[in-house]
CHARMM-style PDB file with segment names, atoms N, HN, CA, C and O in Angstrom:
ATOM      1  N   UNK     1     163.918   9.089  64.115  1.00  0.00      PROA
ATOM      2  CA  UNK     1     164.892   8.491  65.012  1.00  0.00      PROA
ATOM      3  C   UNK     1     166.077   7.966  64.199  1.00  0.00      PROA
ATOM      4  O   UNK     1     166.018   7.364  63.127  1.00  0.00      PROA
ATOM      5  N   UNK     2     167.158   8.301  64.898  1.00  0.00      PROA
ATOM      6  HN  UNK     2     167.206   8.790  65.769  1.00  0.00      PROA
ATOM      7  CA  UNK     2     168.388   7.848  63.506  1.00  0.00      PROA
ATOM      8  C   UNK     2     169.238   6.646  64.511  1.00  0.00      PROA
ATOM      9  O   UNK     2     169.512   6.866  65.691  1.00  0.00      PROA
ATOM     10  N   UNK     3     169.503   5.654  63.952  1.00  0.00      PROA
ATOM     11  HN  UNK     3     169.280   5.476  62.993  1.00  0.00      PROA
ATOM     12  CA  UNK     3     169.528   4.669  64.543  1.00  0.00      PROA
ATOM     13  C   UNK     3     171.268   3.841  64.021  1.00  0.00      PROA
ATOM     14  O   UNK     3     172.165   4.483  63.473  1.00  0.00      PROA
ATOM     15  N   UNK     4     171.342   2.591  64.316  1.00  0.00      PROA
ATOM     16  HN  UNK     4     170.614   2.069  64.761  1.00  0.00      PROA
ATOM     17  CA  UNK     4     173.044   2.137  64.170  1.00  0.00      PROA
ATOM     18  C   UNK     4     173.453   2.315  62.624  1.00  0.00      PROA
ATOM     19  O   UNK     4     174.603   2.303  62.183  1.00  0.00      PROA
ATOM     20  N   UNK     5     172.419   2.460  61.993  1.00  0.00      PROA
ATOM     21  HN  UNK     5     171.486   2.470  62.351  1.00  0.00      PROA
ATOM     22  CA  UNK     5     172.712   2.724  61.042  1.00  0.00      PROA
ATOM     23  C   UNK     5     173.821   4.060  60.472  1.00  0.00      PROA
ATOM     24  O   UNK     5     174.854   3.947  59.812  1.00  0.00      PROA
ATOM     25  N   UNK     6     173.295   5.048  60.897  1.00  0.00      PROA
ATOM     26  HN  UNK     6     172.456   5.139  61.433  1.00  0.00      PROA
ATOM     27  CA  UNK     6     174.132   6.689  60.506  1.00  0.00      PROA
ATOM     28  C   UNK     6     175.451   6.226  60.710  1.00  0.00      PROA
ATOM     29  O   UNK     6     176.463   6.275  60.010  1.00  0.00      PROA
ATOM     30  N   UNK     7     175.213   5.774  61.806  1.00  0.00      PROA
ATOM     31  HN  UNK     7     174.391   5.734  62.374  1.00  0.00      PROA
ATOM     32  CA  UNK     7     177.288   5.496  62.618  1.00  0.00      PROA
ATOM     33  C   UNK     7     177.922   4.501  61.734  1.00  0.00      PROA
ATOM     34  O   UNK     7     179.062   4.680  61.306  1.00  0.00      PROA
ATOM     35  N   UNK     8     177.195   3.419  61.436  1.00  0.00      PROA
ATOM     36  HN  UNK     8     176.269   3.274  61.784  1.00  0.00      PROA
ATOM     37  CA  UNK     8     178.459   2.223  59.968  1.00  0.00      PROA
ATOM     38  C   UNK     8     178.171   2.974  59.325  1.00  0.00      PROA
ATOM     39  O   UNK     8     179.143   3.727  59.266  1.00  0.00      PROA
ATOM     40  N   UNK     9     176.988   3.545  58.391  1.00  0.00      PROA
ATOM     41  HN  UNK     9     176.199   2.933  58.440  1.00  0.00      PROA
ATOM     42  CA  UNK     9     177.699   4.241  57.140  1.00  0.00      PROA
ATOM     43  C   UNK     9     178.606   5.251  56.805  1.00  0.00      PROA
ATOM     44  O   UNK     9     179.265   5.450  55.785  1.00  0.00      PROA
ATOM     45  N   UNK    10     178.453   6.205  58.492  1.00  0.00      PROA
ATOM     46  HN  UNK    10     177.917   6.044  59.321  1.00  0.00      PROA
ATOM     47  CA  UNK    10     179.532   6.768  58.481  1.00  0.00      PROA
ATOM     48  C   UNK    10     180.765   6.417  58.057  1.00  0.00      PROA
ATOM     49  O   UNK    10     181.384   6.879  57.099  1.00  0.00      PROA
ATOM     50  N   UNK    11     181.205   5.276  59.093  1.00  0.00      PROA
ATOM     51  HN  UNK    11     180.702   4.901  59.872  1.00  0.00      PROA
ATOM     52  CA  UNK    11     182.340   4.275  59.246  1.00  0.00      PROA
ATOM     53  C   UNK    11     182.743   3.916  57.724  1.00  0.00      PROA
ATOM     54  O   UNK    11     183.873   3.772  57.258  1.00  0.00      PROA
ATOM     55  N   UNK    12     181.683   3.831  57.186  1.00  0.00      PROA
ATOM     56  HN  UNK    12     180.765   3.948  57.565  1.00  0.00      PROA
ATOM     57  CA  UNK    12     182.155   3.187  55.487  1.00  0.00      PROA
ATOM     58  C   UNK    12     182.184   4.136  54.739  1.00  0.00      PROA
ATOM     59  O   UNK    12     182.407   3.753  53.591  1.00  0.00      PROA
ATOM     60  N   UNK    13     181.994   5.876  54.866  1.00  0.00      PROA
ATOM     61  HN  UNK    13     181.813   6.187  55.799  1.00  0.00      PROA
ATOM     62  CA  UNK    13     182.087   6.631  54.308  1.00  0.00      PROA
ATOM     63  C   UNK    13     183.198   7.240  54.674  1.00  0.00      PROA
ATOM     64  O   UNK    13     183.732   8.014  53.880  1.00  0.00      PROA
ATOM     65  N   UNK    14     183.657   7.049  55.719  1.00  0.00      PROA
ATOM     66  HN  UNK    14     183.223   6.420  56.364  1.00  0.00      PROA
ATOM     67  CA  UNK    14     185.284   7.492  56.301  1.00  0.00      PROA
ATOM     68  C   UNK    14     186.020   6.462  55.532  1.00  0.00      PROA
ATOM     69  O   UNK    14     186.446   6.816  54.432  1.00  0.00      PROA
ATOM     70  N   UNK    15     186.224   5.347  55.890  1.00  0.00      PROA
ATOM     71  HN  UNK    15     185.878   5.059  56.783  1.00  0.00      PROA
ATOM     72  CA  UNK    15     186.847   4.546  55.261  1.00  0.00      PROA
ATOM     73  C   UNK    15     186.891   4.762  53.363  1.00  0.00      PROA
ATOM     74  O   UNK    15     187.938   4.811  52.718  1.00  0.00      PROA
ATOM     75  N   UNK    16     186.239   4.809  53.088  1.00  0.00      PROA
ATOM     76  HN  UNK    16     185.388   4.769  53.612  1.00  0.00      PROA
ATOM     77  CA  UNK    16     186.151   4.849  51.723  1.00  0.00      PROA
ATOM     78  C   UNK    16     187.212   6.465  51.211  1.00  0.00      PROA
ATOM     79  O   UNK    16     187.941   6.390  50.222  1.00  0.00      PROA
ATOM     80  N   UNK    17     187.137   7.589  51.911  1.00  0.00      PROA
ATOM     81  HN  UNK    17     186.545   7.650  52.715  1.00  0.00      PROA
ATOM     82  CA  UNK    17     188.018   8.428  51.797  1.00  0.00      PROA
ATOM     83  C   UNK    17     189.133   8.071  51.684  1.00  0.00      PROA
ATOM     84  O   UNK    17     189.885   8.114  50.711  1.00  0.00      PROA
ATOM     85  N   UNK    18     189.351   7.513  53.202  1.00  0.00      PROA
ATOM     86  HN  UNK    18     188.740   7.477  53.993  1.00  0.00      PROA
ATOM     87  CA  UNK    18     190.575   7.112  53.595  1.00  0.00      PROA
ATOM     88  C   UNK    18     191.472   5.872  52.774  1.00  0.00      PROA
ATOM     89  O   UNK    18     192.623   5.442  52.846  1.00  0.00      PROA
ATOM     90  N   UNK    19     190.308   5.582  51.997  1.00  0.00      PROA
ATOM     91  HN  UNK    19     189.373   5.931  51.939  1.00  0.00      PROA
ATOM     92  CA  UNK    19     191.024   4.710  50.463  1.00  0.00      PROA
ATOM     93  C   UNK    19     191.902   5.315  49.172  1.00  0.00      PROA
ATOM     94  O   UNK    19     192.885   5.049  48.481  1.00  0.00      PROA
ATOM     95  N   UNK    20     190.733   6.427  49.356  1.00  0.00      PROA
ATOM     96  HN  UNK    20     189.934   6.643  49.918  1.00  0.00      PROA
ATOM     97  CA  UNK    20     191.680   7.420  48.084  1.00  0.00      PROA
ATOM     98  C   UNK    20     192.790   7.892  48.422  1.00  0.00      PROA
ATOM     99  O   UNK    20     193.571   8.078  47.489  1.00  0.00      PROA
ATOM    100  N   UNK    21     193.174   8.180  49.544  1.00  0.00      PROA
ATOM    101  HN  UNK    21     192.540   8.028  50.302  1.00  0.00      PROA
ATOM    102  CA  UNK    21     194.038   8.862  49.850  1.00  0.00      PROA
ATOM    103  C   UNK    21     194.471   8.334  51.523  1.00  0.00      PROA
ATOM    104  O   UNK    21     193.720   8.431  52.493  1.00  0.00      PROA
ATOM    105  N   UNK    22     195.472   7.929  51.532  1.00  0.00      PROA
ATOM    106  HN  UNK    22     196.083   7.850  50.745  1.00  0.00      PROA
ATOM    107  CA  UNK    22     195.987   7.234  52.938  1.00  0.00      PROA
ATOM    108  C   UNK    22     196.786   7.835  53.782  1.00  0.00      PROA
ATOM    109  O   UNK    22     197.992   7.776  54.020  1.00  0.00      PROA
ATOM    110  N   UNK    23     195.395   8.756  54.422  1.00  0.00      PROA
ATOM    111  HN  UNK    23     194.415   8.805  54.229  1.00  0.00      PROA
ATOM    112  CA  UNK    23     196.023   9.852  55.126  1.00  0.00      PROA
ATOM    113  C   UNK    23     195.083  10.028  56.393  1.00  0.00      PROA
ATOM    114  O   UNK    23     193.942  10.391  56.107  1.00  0.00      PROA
ATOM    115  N   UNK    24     195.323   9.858  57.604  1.00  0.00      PROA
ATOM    116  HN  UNK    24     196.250   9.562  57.837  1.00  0.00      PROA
ATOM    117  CA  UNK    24     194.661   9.549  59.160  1.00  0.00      PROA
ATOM    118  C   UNK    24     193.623  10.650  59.215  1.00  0.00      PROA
ATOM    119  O   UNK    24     192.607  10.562  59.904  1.00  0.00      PROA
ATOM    120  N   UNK    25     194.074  12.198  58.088  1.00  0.00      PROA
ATOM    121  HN  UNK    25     194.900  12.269  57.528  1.00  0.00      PROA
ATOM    122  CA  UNK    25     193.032  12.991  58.350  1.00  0.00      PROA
ATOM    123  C   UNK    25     192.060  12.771  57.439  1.00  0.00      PROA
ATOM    124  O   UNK    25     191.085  13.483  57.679  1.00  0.00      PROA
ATOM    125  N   UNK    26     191.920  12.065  56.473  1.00  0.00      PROA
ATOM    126  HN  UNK    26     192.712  11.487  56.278  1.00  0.00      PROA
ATOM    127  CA  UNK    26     190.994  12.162  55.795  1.00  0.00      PROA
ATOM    128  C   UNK    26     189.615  10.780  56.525  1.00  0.00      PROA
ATOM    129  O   UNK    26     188.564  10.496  55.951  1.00  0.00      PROA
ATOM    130  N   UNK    27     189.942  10.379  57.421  1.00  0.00      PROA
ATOM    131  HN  UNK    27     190.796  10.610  57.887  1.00  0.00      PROA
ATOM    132  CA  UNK    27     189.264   9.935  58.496  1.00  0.00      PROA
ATOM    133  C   UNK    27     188.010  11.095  59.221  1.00  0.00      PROA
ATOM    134  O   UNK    27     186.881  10.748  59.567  1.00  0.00      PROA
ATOM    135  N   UNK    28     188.346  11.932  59.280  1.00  0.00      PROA
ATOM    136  HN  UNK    28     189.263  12.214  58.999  1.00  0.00      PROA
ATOM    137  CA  UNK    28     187.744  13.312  59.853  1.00  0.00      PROA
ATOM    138  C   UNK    28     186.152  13.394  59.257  1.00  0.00      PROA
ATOM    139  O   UNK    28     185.171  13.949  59.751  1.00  0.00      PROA
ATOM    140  N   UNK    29     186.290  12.638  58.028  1.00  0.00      PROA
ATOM    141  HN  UNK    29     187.087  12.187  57.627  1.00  0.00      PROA
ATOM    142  CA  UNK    29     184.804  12.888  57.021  1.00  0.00      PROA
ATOM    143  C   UNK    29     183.603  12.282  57.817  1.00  0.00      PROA
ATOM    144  O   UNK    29     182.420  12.489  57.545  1.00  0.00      PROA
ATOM    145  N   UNK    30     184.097  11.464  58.895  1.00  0.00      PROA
ATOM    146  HN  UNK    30     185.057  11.296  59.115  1.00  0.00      PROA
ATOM    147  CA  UNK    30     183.437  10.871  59.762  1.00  0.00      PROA
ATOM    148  C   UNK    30     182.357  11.755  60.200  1.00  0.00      PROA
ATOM    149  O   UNK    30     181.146  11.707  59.984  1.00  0.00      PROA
ATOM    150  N   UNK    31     183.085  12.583  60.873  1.00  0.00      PROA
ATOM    151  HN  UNK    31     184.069  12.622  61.049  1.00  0.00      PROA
ATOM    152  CA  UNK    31     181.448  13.424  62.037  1.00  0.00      PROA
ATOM    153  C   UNK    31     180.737  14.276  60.896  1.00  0.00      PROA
ATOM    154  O   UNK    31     179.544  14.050  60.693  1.00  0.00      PROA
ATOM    155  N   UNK    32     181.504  15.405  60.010  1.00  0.00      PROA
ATOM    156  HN  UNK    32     182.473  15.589  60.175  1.00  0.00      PROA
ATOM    157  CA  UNK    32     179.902  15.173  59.078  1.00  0.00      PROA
ATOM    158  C   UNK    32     179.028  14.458  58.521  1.00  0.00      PROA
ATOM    159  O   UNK    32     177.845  14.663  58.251  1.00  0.00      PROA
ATOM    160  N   UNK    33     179.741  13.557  58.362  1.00  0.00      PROA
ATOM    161  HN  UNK    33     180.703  13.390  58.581  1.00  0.00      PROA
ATOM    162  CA  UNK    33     178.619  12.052  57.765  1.00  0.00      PROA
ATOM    163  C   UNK    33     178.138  11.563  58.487  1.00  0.00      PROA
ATOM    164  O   UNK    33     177.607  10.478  58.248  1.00  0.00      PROA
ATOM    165  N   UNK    34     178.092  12.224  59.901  1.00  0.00      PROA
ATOM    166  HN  UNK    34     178.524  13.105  60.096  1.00  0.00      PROA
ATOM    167  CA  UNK    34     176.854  11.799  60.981  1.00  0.00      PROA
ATOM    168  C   UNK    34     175.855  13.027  61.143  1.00  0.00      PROA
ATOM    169  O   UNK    34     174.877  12.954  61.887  1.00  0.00      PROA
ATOM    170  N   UNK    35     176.251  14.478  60.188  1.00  0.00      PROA
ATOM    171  HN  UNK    35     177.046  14.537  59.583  1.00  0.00      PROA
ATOM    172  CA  UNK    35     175.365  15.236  60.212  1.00  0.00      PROA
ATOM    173  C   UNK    35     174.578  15.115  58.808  1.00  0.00      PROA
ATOM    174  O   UNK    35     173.560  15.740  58.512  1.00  0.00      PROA
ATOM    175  N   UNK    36     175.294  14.141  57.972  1.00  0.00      PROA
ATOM    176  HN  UNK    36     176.121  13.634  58.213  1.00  0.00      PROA
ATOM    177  CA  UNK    36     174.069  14.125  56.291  1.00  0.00      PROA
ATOM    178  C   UNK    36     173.391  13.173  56.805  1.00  0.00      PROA
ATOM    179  O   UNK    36     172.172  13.319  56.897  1.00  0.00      PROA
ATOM    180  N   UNK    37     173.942  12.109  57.212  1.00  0.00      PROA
ATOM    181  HN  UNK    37     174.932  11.991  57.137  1.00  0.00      PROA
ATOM    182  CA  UNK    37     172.845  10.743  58.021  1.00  0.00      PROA
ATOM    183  C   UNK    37     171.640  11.519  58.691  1.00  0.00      PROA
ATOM    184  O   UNK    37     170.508  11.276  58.274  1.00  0.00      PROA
ATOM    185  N   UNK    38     171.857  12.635  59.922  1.00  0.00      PROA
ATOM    186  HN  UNK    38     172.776  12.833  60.261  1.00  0.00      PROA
ATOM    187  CA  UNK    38     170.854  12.996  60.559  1.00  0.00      PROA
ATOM    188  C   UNK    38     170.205  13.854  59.642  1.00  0.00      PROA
ATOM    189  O   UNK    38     168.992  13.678  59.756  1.00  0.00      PROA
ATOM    190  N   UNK    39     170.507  14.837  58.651  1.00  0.00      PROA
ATOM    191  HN  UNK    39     171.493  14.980  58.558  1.00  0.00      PROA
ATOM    192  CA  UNK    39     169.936  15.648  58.076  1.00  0.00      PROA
ATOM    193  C   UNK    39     168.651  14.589  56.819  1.00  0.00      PROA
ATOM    194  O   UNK    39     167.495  14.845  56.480  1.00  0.00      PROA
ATOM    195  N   UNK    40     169.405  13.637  56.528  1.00  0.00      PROA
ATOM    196  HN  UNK    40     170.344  13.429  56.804  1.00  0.00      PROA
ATOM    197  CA  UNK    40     168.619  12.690  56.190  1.00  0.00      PROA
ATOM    198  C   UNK    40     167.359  12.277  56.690  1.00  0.00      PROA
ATOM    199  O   UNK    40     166.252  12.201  56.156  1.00  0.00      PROA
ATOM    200  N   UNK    41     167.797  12.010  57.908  1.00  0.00      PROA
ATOM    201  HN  UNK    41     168.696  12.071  58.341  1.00  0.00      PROA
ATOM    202  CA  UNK    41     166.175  11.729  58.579  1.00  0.00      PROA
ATOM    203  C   UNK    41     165.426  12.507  59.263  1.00  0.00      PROA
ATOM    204  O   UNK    41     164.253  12.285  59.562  1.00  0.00      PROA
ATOM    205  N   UNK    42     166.129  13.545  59.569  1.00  0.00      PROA
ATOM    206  HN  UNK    42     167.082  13.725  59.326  1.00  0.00      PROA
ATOM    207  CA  UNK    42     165.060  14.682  59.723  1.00  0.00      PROA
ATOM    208  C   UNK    42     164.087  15.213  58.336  1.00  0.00      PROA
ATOM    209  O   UNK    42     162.875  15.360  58.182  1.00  0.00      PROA
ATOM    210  N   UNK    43     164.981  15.361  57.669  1.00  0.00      PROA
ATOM    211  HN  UNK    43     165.966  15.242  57.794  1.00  0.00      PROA
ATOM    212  CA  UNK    43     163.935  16.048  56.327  1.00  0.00      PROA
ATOM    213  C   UNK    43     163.335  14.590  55.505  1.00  0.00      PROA
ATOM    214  O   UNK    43     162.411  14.699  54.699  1.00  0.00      PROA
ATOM    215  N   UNK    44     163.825  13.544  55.740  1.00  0.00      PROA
ATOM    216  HN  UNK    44     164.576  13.455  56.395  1.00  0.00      PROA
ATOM    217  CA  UNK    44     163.270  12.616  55.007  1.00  0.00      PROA
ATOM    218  C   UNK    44     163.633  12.520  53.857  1.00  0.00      PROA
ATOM    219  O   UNK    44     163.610  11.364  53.436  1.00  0.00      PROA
ATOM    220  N   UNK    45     164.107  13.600  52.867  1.00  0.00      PROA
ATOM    221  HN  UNK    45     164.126  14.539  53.209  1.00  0.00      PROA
ATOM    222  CA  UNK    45     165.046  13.297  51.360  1.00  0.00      PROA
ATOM    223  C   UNK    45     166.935  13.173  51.754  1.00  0.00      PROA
ATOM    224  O   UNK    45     167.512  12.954  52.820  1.00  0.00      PROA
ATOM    225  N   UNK    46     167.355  13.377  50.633  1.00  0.00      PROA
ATOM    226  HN  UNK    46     166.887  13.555  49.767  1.00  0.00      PROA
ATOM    227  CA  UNK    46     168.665  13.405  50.334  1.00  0.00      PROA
ATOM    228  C   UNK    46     169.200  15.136  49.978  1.00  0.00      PROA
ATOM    229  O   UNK    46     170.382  15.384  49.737  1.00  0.00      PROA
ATOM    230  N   UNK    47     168.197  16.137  49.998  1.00  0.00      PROA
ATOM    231  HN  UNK    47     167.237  15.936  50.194  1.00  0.00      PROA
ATOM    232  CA  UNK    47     168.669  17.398  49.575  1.00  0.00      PROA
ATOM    233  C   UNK    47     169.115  18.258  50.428  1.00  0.00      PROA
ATOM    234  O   UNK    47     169.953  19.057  50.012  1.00  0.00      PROA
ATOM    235  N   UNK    48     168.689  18.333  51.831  1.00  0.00      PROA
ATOM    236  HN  UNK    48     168.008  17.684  52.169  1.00  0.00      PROA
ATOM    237  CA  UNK    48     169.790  18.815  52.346  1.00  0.00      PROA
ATOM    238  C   UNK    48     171.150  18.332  52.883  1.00  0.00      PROA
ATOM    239  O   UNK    48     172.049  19.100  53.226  1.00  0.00      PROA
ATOM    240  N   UNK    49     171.202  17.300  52.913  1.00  0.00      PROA
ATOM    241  HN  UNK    49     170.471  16.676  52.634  1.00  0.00      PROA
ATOM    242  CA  UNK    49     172.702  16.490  53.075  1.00  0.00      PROA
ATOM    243  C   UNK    49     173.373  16.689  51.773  1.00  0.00      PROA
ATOM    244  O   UNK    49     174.475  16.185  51.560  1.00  0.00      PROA
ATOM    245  N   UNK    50     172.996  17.123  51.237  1.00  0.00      PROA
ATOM    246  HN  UNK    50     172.100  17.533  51.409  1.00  0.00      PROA
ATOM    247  CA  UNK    50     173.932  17.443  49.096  1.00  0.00      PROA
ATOM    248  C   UNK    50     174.154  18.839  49.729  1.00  0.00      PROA
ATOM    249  O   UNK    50     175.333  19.141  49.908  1.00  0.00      PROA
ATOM    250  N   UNK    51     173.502  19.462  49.983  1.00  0.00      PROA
ATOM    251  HN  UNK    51     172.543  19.217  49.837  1.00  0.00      PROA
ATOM    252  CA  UNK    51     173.327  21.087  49.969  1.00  0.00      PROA
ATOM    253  C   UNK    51     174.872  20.998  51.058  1.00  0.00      PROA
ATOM    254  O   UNK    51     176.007  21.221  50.636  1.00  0.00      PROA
ATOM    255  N   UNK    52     174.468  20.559  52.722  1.00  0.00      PROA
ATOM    256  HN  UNK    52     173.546  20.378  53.064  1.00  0.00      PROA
ATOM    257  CA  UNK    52     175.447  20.307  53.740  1.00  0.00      PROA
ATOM    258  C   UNK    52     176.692  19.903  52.759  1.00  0.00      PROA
ATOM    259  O   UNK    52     177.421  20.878  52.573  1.00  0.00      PROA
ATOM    260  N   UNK    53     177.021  19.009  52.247  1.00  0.00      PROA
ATOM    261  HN  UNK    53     176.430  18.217  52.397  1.00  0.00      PROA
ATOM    262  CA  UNK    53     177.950  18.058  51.707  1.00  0.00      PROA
ATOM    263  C   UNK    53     178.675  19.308  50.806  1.00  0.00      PROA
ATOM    264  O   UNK    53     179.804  19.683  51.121  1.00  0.00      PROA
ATOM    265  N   UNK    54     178.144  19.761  49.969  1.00  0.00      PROA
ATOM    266  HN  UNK    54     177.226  19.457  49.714  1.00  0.00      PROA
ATOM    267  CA  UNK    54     178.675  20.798  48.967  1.00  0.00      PROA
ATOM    268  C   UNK    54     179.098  22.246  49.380  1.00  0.00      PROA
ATOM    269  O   UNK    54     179.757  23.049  48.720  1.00  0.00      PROA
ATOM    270  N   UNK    55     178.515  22.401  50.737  1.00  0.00      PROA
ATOM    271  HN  UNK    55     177.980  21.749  51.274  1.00  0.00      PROA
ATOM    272  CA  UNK    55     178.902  23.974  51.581  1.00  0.00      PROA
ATOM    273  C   UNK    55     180.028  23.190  52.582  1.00  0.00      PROA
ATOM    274  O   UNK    55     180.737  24.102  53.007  1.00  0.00      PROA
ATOM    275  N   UNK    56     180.420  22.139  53.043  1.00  0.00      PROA
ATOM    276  HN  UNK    56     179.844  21.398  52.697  1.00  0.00      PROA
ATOM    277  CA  UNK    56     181.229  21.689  53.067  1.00  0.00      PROA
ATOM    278  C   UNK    56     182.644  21.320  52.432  1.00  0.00      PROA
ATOM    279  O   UNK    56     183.682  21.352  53.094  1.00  0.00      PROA
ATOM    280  N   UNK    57     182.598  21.035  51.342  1.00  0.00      PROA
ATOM    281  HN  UNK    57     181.756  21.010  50.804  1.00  0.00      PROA
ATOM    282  CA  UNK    57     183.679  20.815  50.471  1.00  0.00      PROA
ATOM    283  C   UNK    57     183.996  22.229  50.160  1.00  0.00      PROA
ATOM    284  O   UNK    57     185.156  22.637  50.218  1.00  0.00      PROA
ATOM    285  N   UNK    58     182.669  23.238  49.725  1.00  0.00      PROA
ATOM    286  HN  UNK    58     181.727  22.907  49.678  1.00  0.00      PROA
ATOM    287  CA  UNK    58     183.004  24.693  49.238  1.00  0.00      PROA
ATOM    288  C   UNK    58     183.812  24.937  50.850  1.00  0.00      PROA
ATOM    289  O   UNK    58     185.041  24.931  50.792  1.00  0.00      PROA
ATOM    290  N   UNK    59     183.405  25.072  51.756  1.00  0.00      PROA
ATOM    291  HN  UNK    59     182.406  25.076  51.804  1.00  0.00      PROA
ATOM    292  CA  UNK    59     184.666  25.649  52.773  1.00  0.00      PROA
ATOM    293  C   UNK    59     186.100  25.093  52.879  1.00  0.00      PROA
ATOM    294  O   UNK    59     187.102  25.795  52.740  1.00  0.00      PROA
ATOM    295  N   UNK    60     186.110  23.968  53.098  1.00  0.00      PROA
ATOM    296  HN  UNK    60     185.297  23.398  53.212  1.00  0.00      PROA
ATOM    297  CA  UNK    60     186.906  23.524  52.762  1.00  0.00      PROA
ATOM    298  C   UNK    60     187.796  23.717  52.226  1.00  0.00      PROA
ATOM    299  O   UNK    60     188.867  23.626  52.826  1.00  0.00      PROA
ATOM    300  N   UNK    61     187.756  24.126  50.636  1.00  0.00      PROA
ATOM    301  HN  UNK    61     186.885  24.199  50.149  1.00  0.00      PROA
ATOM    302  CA  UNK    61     188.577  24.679  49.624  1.00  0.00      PROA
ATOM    303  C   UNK    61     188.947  25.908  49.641  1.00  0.00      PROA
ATOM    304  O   UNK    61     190.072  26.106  49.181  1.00  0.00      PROA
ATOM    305  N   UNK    62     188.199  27.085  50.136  1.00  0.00      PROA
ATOM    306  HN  UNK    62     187.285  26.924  50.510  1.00  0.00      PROA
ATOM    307  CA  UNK    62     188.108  27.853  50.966  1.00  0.00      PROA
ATOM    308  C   UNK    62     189.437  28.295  51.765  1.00  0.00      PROA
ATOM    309  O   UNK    62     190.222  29.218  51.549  1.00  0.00      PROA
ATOM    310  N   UNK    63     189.406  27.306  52.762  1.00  0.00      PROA
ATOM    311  HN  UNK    63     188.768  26.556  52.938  1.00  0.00      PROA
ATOM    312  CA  UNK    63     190.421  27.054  53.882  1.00  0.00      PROA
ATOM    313  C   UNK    63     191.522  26.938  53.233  1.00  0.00      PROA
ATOM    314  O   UNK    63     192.282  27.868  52.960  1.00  0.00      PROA
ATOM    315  N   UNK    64     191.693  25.564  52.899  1.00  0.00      PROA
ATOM    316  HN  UNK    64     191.076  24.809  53.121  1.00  0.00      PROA
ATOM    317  CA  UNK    64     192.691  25.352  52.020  1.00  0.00      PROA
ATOM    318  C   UNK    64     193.870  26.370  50.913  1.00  0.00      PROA
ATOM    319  O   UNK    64     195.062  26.346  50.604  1.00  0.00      PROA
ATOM    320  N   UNK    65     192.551  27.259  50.593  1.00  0.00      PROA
ATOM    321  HN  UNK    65     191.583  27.279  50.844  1.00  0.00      PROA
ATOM    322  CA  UNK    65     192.907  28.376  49.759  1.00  0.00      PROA
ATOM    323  C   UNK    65     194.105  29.360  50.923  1.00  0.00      PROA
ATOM    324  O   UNK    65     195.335  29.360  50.981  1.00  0.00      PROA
ATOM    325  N   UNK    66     193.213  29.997  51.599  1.00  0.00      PROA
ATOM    326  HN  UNK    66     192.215  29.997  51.552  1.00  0.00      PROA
ATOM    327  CA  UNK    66     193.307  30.981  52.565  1.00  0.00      PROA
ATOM    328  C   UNK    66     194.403  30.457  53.375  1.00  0.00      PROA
ATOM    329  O   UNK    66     194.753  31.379  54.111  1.00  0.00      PROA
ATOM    330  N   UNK    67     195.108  29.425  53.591  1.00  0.00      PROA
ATOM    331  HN  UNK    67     194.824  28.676  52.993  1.00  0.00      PROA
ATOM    332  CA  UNK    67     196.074  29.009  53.946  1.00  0.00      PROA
ATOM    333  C   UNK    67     197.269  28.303  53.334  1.00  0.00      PROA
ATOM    334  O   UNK    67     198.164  27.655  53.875  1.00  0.00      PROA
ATOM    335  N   UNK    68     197.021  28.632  51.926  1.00  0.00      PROA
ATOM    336  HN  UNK    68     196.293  29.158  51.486  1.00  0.00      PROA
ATOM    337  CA  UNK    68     198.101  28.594  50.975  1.00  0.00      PROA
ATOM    338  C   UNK    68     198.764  27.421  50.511  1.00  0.00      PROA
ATOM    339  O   UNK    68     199.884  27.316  50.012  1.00  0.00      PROA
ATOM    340  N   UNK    69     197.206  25.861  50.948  1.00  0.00      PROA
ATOM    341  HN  UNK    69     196.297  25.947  51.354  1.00  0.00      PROA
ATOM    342  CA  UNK    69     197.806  24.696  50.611  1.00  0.00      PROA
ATOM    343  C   UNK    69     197.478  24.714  49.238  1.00  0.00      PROA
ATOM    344  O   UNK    69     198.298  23.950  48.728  1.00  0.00      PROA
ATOM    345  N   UNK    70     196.623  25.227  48.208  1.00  0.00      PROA
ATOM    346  HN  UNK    70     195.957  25.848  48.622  1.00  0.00      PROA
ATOM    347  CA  UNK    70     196.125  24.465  46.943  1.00  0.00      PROA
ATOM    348  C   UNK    70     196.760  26.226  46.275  1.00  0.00      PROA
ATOM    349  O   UNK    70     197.182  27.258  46.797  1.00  0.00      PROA
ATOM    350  N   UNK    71     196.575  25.879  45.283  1.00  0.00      PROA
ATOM    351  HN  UNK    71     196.232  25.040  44.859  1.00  0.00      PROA
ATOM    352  CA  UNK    71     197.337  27.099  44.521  1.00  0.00      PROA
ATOM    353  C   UNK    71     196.053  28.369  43.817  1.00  0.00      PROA
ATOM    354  OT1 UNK    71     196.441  29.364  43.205  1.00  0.00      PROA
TER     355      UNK     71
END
């Protein structure tokens, strides 16, 4: 059962982005960090939320690429 918890750490894992860089989209980190929270307590470790987290960023960059923001 994933409980109030997933949603503040979310909140503090958005926020904490949104420190490095002060930009409204980097707020967005929000709803996956309600899918590593749940992936968390479904499997009970931390390895598939790394796995999620890292096929994440890999698309990401990806995107980024393929649309000609990063070089």
């Amino acid at each position: 059962q994933v409980g109030w918890a997933v949603p503040i750490t979310s909140l503090i894992f958005a926020l904490g982005h949104f420190a490095t860089e002060p930009s409204p989209a980097r707020l967005a980190v929000f709803f996956p960090s309600l899918v590593f929270g749940w992936l968390r307590a479904r499997s009970g470790g931390v390895g598939a939320a790394i796995a999620f987290h890292a096929a994440c960023n890999l698309f990401s960059a990806f995107l980024a690429r393929a649309y000609g923001l990063l070089p």
